[in-house]
C-alpha positions, 0 to 999 in steps of 0.5 A: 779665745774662751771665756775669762770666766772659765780659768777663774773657775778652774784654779781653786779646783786644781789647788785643792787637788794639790793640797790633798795629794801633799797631805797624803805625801805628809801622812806616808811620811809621818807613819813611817816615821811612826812605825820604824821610830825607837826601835832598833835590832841592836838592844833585843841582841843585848837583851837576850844575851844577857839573859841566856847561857850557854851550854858550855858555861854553868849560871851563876850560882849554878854547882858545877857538874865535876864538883865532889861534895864536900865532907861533912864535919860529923863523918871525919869524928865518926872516922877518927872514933872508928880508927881508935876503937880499932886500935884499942881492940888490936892492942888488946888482942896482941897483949893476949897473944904476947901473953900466950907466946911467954909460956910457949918456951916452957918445955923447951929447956926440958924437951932438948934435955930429954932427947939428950939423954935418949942419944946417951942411952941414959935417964930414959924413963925421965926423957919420956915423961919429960917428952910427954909431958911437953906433948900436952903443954903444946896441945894446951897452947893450941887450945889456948890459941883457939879461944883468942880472937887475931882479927884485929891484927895484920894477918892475924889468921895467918899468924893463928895458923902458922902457931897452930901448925908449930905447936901441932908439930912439936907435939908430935916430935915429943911423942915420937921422941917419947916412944924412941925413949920407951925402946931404948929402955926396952930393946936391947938393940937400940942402946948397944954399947957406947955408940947412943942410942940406934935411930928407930922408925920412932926417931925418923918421925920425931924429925920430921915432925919437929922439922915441919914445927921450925919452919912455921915457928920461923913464919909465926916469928916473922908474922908476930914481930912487925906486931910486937914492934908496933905495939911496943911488945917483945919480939920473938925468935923462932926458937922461942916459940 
């Protein structure tokens, strides 16, 4: 049997062998605690969605990438000024032409008359001069025409052209009707008894001629009209022209 002694000696060793083996069990806990304590994954999830967009959605006050600018206030006046100073312009260059398209019937009265009188055979140095005379008043507004400006108009040039080609043309009629007049005075086998004058070589063209002047009068007309009509000017047949 041992000594009595000898256990006596042995419990406060074991004991302090049990407290320090439950303090470091303690610490284990108490720094785990520490270390995973407070923090979760859940709020840095929200934290970092709320501060981050996608690329499908634009930030606040971000412009969106389809959005036109918007017209500034200065550019609409500059436009309205503009569209008025064009108008002004094209009124006035169609109140000039009104004006030149008013004389273009001058000879008129005078050129049906004299070509009258060639197919009588009668007043024949008259028609002549009658003839000849309109020649110069449509070559006169040929050049009158050249001196306006038509390139505020709709299809101003084409209206420019389609007179130019009426007034051309109708010169030529009268020329050549102004020589049929001159061989009917002088040769005798162009007015023969009661029949009028025989046609010529002269008279041929004269047709011709004043042929190519009503068809460019009729698209001068109807180019000119939607014009006049806009502008509150008189509007024109073709025959007036």
């Amino acid at each position: 049997m041992p000594p009595a002694g000898g256990n006596r000696q042995r419990k406060p060793f074991g004991i302090a062998l049990a407290v320090i083996a439950g303090c470091a069990v303690l610490g284990l806990i108490g720094g785990a605690l520490l270390g995973g304590g407070g923090d979760s994954d859940e709020p840095a999830t929200e934290q970092t969605t709320a501060g981050t967009t996608t690329d499908d959605q634009p930030a606040e006050g971000d412009a969106s990438p389809d959005a036109e600018p918007e017209a500034e206030p200065g550019d609409a006046e500059a436009d309205a000024e503009a569209d008025a100073e064009a108008d002004t312009e094209a009124r006035a260059q169609a109140e000039a032409l009104s004006a030149l398209l008013a004389d273009s019937s001058a000879s008129r009265d005078s050129v049906i008359q004299a070509v009258a009188d060639i197919r009588a055979c009668a007043n024949l140095d008259a028609a002549a001069n009658n003839l000849r005379a309109a020649a110069a008043q449509r070559t006169g507004l040929v050049d009158r025409l050249n001196t306006l400006s038509l390139d505020a108009l709709p299809d101003g040039a084409a209206l420019a052209a389609a007179l130019t080609e009426a007034w051309q043309a109708s010169a030529e009629a009268d020329d050549q009707y102004a020589l049929w007049a001159d061989e009917a005075r002088t040769n005798p086998g162009v007015c023969r008894g009661n029949n009028g004058a025989r046609h010529t070589e002269s008279a041929n063209r004269g047709d011709a001629a004043s042929g190519r002047a009503t068809t460019a009068k009729e698209s001068a007309a109807q180019l000119w009209n939607p014009i006049a009509t806009q502008y509150g000017l008189p509007e024109r047949a073709s025959n007036q022209l």
